[in-house]
VEXDREN-2710 file (C-alpha; in Angstrom, 1 decimal):
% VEXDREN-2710
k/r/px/py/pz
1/UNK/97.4/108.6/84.3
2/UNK/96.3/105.5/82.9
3/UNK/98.6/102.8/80.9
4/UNK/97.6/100.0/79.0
5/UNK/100.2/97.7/77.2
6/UNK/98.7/98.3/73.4
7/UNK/96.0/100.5/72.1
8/UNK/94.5/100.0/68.8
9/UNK/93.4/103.6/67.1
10/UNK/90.1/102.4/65.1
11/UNK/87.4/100.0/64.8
12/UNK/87.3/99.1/61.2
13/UNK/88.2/95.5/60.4
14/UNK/91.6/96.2/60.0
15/UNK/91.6/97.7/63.5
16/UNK/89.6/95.0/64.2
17/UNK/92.0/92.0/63.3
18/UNK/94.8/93.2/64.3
19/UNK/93.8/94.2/68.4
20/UNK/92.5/90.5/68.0
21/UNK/95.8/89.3/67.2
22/UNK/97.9/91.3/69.9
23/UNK/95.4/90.4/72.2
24/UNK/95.9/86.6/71.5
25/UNK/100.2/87.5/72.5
26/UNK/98.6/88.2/76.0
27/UNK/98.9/92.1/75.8
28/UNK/96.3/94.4/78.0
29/UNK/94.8/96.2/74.5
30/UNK/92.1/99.1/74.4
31/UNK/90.4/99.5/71.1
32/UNK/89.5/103.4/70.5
33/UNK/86.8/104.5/67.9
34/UNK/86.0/108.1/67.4
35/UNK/82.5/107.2/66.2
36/UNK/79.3/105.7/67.9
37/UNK/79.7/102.0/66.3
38/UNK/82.3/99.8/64.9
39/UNK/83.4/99.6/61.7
40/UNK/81.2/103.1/60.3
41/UNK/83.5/104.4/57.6
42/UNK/85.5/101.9/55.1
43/UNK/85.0/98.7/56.4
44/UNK/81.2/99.2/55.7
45/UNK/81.2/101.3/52.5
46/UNK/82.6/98.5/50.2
47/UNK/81.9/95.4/48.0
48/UNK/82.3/93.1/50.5
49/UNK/84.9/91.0/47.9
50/UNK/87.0/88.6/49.3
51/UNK/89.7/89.4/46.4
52/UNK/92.3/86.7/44.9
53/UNK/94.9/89.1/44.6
54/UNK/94.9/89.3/40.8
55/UNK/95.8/93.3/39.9
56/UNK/98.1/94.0/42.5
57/UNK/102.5/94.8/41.5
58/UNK/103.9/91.1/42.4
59/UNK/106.0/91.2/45.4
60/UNK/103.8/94.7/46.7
61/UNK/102.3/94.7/50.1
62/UNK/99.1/94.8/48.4
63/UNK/99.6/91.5/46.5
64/UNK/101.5/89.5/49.5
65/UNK/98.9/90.6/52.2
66/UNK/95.9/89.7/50.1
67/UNK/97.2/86.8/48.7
68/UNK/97.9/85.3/52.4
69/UNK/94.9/87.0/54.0
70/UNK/92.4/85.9/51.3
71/UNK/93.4/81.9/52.7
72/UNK/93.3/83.2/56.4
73/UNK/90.0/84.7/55.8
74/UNK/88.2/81.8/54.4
75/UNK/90.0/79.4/57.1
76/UNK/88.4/81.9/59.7
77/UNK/84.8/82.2/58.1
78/UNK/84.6/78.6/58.3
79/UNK/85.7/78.2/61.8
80/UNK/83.8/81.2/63.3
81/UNK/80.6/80.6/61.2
82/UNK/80.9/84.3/59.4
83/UNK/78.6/84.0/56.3
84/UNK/80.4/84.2/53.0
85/UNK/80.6/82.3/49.6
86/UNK/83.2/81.6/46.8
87/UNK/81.5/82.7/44.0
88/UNK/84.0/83.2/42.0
89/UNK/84.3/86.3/39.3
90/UNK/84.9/86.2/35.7
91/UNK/87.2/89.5/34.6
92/UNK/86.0/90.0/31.1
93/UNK/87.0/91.8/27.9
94/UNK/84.0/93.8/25.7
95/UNK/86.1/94.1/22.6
96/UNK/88.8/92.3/21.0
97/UNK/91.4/95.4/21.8
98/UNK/91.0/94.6/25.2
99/UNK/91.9/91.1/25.1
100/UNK/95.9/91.8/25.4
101/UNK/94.9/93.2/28.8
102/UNK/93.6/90.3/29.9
103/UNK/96.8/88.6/29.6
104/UNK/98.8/90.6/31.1
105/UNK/96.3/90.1/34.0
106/UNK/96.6/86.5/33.7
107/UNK/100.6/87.0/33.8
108/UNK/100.3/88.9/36.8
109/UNK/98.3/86.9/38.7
110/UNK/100.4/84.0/38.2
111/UNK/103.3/86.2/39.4
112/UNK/101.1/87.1/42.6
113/UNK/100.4/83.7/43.5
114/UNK/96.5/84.7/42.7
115/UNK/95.5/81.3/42.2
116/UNK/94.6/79.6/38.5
117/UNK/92.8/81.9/36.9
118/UNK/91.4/80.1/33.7
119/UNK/91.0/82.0/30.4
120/UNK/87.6/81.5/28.1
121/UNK/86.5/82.1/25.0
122/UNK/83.1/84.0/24.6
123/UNK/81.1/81.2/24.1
124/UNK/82.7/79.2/27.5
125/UNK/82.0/82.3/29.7
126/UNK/78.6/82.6/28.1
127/UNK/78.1/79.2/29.2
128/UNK/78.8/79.8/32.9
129/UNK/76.7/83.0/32.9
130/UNK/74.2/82.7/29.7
131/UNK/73.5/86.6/29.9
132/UNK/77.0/88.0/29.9
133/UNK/78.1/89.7/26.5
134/UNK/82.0/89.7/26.3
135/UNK/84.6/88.3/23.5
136/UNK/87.1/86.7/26.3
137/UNK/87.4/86.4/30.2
138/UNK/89.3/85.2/33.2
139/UNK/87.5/83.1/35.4
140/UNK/88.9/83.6/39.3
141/UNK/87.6/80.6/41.3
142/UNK/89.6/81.8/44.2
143/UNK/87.4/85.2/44.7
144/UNK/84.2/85.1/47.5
145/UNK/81.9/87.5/49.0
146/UNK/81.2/87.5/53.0
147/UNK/79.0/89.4/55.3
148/UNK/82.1/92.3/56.6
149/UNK/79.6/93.0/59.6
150/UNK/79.4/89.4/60.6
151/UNK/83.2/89.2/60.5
152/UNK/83.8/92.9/62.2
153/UNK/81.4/91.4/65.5
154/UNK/83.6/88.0/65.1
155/UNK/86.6/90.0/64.9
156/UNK/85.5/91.8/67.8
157/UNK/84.4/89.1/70.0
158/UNK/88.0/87.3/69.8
159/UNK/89.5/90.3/70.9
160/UNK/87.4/90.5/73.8
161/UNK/87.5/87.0/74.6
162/UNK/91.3/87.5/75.0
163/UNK/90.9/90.8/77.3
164/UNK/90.3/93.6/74.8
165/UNK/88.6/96.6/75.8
166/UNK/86.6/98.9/73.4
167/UNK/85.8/102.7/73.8
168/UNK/83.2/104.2/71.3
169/UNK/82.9/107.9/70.7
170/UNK/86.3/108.4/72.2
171/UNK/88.7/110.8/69.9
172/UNK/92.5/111.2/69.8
173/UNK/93.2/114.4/69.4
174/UNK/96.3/115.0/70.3
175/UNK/99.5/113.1/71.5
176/UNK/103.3/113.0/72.9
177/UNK/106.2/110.8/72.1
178/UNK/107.6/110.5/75.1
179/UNK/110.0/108.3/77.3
180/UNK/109.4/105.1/75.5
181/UNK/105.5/105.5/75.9
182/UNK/102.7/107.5/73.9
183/UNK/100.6/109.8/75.5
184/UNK/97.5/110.0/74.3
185/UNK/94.8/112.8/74.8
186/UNK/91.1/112.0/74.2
187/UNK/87.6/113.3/74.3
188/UNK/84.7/111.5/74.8
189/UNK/81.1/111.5/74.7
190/UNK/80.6/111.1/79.0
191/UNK/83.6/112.4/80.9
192/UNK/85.0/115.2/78.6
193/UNK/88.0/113.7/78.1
194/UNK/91.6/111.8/79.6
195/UNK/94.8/111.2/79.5
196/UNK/95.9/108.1/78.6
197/UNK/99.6/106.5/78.0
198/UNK/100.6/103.2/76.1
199/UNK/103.5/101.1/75.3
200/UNK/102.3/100.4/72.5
201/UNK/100.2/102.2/69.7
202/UNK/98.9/101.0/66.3
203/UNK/96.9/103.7/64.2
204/UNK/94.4/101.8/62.4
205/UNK/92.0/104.6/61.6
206/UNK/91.4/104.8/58.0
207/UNK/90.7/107.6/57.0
208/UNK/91.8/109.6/59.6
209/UNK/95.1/107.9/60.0
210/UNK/97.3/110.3/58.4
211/UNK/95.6/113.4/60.9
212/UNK/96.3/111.6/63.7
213/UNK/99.8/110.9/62.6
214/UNK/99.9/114.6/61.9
215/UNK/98.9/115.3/65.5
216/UNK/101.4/113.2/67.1
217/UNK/104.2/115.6/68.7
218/UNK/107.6/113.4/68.3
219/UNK/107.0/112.2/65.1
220/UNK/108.8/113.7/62.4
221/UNK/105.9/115.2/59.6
222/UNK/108.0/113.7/56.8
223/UNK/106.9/110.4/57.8
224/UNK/103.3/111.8/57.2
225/UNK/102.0/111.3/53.5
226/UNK/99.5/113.1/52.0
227/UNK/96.0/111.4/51.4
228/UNK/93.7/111.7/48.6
229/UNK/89.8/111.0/48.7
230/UNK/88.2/108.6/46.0
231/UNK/85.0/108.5/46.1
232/UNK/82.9/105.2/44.8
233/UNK/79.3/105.1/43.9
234/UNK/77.4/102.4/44.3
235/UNK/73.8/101.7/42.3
236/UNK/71.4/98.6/43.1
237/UNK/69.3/97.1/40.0
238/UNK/65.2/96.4/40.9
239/UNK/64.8/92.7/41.1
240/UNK/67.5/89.8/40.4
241/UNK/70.1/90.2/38.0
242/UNK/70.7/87.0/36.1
243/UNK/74.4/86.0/37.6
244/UNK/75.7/83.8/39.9
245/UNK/79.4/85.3/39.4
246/UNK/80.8/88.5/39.9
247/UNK/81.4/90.3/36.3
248/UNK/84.6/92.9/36.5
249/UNK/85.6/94.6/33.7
250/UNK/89.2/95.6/32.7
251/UNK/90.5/98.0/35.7
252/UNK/90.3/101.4/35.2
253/UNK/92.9/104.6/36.5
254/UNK/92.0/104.8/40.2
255/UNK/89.8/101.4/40.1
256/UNK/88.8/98.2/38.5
257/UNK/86.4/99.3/36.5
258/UNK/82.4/99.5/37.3
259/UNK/81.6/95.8/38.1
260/UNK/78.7/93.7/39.3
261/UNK/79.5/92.3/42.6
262/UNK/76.3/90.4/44.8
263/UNK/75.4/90.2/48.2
264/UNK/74.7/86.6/49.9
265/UNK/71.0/87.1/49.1
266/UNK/71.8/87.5/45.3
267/UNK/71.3/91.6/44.9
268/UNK/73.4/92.6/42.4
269/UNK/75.4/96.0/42.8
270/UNK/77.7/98.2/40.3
271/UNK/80.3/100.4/41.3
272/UNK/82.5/102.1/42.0
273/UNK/83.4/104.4/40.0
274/UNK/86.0/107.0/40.7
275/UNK/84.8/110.5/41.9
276/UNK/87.8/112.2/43.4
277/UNK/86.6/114.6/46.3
278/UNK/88.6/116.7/48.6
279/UNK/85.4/116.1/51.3
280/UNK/83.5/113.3/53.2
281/UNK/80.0/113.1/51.9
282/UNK/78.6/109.8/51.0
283/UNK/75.2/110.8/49.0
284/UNK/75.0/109.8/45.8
285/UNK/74.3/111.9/43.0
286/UNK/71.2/110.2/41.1
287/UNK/72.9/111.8/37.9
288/UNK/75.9/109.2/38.3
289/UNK/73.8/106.8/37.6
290/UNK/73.7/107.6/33.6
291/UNK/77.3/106.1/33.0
292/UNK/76.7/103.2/34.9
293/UNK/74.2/102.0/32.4
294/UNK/76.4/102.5/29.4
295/UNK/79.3/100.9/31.5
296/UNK/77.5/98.1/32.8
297/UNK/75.4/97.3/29.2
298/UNK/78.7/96.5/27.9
299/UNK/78.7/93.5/29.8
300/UNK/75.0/92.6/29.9
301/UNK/73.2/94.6/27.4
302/UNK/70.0/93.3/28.7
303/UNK/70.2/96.0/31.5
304/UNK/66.7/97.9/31.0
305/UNK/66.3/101.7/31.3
306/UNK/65.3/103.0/34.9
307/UNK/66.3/100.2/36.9
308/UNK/69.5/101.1/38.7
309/UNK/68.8/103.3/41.7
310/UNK/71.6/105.0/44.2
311/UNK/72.5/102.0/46.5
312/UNK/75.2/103.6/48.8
313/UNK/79.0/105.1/48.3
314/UNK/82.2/104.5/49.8
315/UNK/85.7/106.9/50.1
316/UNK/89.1/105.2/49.8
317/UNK/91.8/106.9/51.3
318/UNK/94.5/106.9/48.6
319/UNK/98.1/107.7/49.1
320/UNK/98.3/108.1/44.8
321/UNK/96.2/110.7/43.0
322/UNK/94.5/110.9/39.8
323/UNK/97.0/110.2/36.7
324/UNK/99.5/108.1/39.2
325/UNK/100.0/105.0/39.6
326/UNK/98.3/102.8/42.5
327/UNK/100.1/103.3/45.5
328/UNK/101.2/100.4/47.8
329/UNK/99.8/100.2/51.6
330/UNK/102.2/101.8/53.7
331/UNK/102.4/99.9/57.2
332/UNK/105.3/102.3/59.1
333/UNK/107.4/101.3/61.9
334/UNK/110.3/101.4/63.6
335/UNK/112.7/100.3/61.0
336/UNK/111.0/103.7/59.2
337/UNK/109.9/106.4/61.5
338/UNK/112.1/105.4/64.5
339/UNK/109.5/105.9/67.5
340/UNK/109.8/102.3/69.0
341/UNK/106.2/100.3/68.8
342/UNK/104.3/102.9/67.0
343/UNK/102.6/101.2/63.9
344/UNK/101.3/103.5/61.0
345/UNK/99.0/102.4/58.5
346/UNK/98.2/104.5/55.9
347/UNK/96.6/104.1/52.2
348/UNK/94.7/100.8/53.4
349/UNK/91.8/100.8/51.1
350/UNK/91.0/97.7/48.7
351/UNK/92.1/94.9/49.4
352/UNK/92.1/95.8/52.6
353/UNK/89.3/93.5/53.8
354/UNK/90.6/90.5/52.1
355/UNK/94.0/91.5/53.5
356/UNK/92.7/92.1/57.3
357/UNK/94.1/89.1/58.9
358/UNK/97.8/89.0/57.2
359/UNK/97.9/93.1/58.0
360/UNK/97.4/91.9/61.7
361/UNK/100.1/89.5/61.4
362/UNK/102.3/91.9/60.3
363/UNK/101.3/94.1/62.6
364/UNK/102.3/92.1/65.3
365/UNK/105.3/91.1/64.6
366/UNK/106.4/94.8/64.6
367/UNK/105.6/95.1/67.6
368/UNK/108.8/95.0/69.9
369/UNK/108.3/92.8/73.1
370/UNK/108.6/95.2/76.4
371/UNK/107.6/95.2/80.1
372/UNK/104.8/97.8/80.5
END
């Protein structure tokens, strides 16, 4: 049977990021993705944000992870070239019952460390963006946009640079907690299938992290949440929209709200919204499409009939369901589960991206030192 110090279940940019970092510590790691590219499922169904951390609980995974990775990801776009841009975002109110909720936004960024966020009248935001229609806003000067499949292939290429090894089309489908190793069985797309062991394992696989948990014989199932799908449309507008920010409006249950992101060319893109789904299909119902346009018109009226069309859609795996609070990311352990180096992570949807690098981090440092 094989043995490799550390293997890295999933290819996503979580996955990603953290098999860099535990390959940097000089461990023997083995990236394995169950589909024929990297990064297939979340990492490249989103809005490509870099996010300041603004709507997260203070003192939350969510809020501490994004807040340091959002810093760690720009560092590492500049060094490694990965295209991106801080755009900024202005987070705006449509009516003046609204505007209590952007304070408490403001309050809660300051809590998070989000940055300094900068409140504006109408007539300032207007000024930045001439075609936005609002009666207050937050402007975020800390938020950004990047290219997540530049980064994934950066990601990717430090990883193998420092010994990394990746395996497409390979699936875990089953495994033993065993002797202070995991044993791993696979399929694959060329040999059938193997046996593998490892010192180490970090499940990193989205949305199919709690089913491999599941399917891990040794762990105990209470350890195990239960996920729930939300599924978020995305709609493109013909032509140019006239911003140079991104335009959120106040978050709503299971999201922030249908907002206008861009692309580093300058498309402009609304969504999500929130579809729960108890299946993985990504079309896009054309129908959708009808409340976008009153959503979005709140913001810029000047959005003409017949020019959104179905861009794309994206399915966040969601540890909270609809009526509940947000749930936090869940990164399990030791200290949790009690299987020594296996690393859970489950409910890692937004900010996930922005958070990518700090996850590693903490990742690693979970990671008890042993002799292989």
């Amino acid at each position: 049977m094989d043995h490799v110090d550390c293997i890295v279940a999933g290819a996503g940019v979580v996955g990603l990021a953290i098999a860099r970092e535990v390959a940097q510590h000089g461990m023997d790691i083995l990236i394995l993705e169950a589909e024929n590219a990297i990064g297939t499922g979340i990492s490249s169904r989103n809005s490509e944000v870099i996010h300041a951390g603004i709507h997260y609980p203070a003192g939350s995974l969510k809020a501490r992870l994004c807040v340091a990775g959002r810093e760690k990801l720009y560092r590492y776009c500049q060094e490694r070239a990965v295209p991106h841009a801080r755009c900024g975002k202005l987070i705006v109110a449509t009516n003046a019952g609204q505007e209590p909720v952007l304070a408490s936004i403001l309050a809660n960024a300051s809590a998070c460390g989000a940055g300094n966020l900068t409140p504006l009248t109408a007539a300032e935001a207007r000024r930045l963006e001439p075609k936005l229609r609002c009666t207050a806003a937050l402007l975020s000067p800390a938020t950004g946009i990047i290219d997540r499949h530049a980064l994934m292939l950066a990601l990717l290429g430090d990883a193998e640079k420092h010994g990394a090894t990746l395996s497409l089309n390979t699936r875990i489908v089953a495994g033993r907690i065993e002797s202070g190793r995991i044993v791993l069985d696979t399929v694959d797309s060329t040999s059938g299938g193997f046996e593998i062991a490892t010192a180490r394992f970090i499940n990193a696989a989205g949305l199919g992290a709690t089913a491999l948990a599941g399917s891990l014989d040794g762990l105990d199932r209470q350890f195990v949440p239960e996920i729930r799908y939300a599924k978020g449309n995305y709609f493109s507008v013909a032509g140019r929209a006239p911003f140079s920010r991104l335009v959120y409006p106040i978050p709503e249950p299971g999201g922030l709200g249908v907002h206008l992101t861009l692309d580093l060319d300058g498309v402009a893109r609304f969504g999500p919204d929130v579809e729960w789904t108890d299946e993985l299909d990504y079309r896009v119902d054309p129908a959708r499409g009808e409340r976008f346009y009153d959503e979005v018109r709140k913001y810029w009226p000047d959005l003409a009939d017949r020019s959104l069309q179905p861009a794309y859609s994206g399915i966040r795996p969601k540890l909270s369901g609809p009526g509940e609070a947000n749930a936090d990311f869940v990164i399990q352990d030791a200290a949790v589960h009690g299987v020594e180096s296996l690393v859970n992570l489950f409910g890692i949807e937004s900010p996930g991206l922005t958070s990518s690098l700090a996850i590693a981090d903490h990742v690693a440092q979970r990671l008890a030192p042993k002799t292989s």
